[in-house]
C-alpha positions in Angstrom: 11.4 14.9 -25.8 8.0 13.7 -24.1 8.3 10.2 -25.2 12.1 10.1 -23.7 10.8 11.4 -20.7 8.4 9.3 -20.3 10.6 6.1 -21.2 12.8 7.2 -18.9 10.4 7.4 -16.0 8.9 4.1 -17.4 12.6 3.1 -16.7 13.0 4.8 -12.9 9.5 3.2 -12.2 10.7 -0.1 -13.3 14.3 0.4 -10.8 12.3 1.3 -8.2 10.4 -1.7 -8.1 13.0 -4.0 -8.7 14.5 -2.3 -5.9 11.4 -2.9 -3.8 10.9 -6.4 -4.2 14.7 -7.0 -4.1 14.3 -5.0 -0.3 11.7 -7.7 0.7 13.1 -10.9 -0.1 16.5 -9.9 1.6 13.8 -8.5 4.6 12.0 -12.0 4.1 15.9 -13.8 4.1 16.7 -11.7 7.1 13.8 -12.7 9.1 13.7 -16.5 8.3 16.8 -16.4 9.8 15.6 -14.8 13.4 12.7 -17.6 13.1 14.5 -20.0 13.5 16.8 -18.2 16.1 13.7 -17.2 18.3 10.9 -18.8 17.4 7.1 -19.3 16.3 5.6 -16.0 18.4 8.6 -13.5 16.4 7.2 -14.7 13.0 3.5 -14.8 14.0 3.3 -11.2 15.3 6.8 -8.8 13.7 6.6 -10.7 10.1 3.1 -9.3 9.3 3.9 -5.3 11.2 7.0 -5.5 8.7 5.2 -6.6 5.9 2.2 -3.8 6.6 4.9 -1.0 7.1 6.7 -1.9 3.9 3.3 -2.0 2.5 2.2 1.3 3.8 5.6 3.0 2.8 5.4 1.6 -0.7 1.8 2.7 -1.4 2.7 6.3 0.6 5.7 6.7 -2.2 5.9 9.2 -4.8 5.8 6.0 -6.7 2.4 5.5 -6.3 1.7 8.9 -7.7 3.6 7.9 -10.8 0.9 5.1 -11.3 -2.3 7.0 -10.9 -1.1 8.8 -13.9 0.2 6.5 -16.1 -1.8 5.2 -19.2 -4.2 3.1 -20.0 -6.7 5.4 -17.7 -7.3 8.0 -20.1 -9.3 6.6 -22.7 -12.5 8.3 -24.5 -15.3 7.7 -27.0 -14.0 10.6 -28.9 -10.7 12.0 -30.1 -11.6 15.1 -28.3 -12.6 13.0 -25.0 -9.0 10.9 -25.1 -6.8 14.1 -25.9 -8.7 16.5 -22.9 -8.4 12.9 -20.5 -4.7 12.7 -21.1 -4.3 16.4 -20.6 -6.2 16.4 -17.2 -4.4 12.9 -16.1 -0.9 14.8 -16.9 0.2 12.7 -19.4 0.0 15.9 -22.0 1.4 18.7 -20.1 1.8 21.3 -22.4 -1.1 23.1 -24.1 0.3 23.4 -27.4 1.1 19.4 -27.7 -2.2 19.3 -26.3 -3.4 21.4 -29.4 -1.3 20.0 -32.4 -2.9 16.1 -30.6 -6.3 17.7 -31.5 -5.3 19.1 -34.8 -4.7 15.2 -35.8 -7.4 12.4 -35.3 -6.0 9.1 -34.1 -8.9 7.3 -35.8 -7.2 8.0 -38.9 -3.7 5.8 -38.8 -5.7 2.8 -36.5 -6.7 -0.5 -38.5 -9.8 -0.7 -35.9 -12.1 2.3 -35.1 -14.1 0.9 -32.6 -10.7 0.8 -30.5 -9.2 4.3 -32.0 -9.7 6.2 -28.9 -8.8 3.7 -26.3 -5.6 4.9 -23.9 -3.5 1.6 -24.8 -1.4 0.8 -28.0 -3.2 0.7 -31.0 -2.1 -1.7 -34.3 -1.5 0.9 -37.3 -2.8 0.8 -41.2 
C-alpha cells in the first residue's frame, strides 16, 4: 500500500511538473509574441517579473514540500540511523512499519555493505 502511494505521488509530482514547464513555454510563446508587437523595453523589464513570479509560485507550492521529503536524503551509517532518518523525513509514517524495517537489516540482501545503508537503490544478492 506504501509503495503504491508513493508511486502514485512519484506520478502526481511528475504531472505537475510537466504541467509547469508545459505553463512556461506557452508563457514564453505568449510573450515572444507581445515582443515583437511592443518592443525591446516589454521583454527587458515584464519577461524577467514573470519569470520571478512563476519562480516564486513554483518554489511556494505544496510541490516543493513533496521534494524536501522525498529520498535520497535519508541515508545513515547504520540500519538503525537509515530506518529512524526515513521515519523523521516522513517517508515511514507508521510506527509499526517503522518497527518490522528494524526487525530486518538491509545489509543482509545488498551485494555491497559499504553502500547498505545509503537512501538510494541498492543492487541485491
Amino acid at each position: 500500500m506504501l509503495i503504491e502511494i508513493k508511486i502514485l505521488a512519484a506520478k502526481i509530482h511528475l504531472f505537475l511538473i510537466f504541467f509547469y514547464i508545459t505553463s512556461i513555454i506557452i508563457i514564453l510563446f505568449l510573450l515572444d509574441t507581445l515582443v515583437l508587437m511592443f518592443s525591446n523595453l516589454f521583454y527587458s523589464t515584464i519577461f524577467p517579473i514573470l519569470i520571478a513570479i512563476c519562480m516564486i509560485s513554483y518554489r511556494s507550492s505544496s510541490l516543493s514540500e513533496f521534494n524536501k521529503h522525498m529520498a535520497w536524503r535519508s541515508s545513515g551509517s547504520t540500519h538503525q540511523e537509515l530506518i529512524e532518518n526515513l521515519y523523521r523525513n516522513g517517508l515511514i509514517n507508521d510506527k509499526r512499519i517503522k518497527n518490522a524495517m528494524l526487525q530486518v537489516d538491509r545489509g543482509d540482501f545488498t551485494d555491497k555493505k559499504t553502500d547498505a545503508y545509503s537512501d538510494r537503490p541498492q543492487s541485491s544478492n
